[in-house]
N, C-alpha and C positions, 0 to 999 in steps of 0.2 A: 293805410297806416300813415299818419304822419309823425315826420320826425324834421323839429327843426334845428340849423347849424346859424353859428352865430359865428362871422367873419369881422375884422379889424382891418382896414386899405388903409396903409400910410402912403402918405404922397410927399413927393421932393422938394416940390415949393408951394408956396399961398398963392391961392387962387384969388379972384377977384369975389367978393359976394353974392352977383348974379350966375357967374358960372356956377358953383356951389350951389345954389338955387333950383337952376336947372335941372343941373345931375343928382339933386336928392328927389325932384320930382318926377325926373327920365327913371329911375331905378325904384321908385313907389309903384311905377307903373307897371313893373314886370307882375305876373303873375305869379303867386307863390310867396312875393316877399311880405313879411310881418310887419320888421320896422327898420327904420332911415335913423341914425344918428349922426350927424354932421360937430366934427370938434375942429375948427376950425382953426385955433391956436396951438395945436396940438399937431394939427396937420394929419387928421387922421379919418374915415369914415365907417363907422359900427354898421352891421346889417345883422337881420337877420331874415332867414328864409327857409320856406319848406321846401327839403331836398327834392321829394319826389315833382316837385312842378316846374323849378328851376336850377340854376346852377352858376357856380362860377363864371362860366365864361361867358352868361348873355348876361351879367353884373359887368364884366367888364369890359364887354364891348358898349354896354349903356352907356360907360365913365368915359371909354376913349370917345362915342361920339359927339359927347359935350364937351370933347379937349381936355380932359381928366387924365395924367397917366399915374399911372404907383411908384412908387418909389425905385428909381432905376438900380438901387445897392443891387450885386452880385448872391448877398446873402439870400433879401427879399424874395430875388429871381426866382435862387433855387427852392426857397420852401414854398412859392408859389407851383413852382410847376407840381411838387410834393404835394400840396393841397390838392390840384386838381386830378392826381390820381390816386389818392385815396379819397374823393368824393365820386369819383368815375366808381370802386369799388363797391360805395358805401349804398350806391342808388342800386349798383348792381345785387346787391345783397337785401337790400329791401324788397325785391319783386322774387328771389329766389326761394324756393319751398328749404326750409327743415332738412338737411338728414342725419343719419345716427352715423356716426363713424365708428362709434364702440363693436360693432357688430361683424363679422369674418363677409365675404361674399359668400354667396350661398349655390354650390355647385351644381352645374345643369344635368 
């Protein structure tokens, strides 16, 4: 089953154009991703990707090894790490079966 998530990286300062270049080509490259949006004046990077092949954090270790960081705000941080464990969930919940909770255990 796929299911894709569509992320938003703002970053703290302008890059140079070739960095930018780079790191939308290093992060094209991951497996799973759909698409690269680069806003440059905006200081921001759109992605999108299918969960079950990749994830958050091999997105952002692609950015840091182009010299890419996210935006260091306090706020950022925390809905960062909040993304990455409800994406930790959301994969987990894609491979898990169905079950009914409406239903009592059924005694041995």
């Amino acid at each position: 089953m796929k299911k894709y998530k569509r992320k938003t990286i703002h970053f703290d300062q302008l890059y140079p154009g070739e960095v930018l270049l780079a790191a939308v080509k290093a992060v094209e490259q991951i497996s799973g991703v759909k698409m690269v949006l680069m806003d440059r004046t905006n200081k921001k990077l759109t992605i999108q990707y299918e969960l079950n092949r990749c994830g958050l954090e091999e997105i952002y270790q692609k950015l840091k090894e182009c010299g890419i960081t996210p935006d260091g705000k306090w706020l950022r941080k925390l809905l960062h790490r909040i993304e990455l464990f409800m994406e930790k969930n959301e994969k987990k919940n894609l491979f898990s079966k169905p079950s009914c909770c409406s239903k009592p255990p059924r005694k041995p």
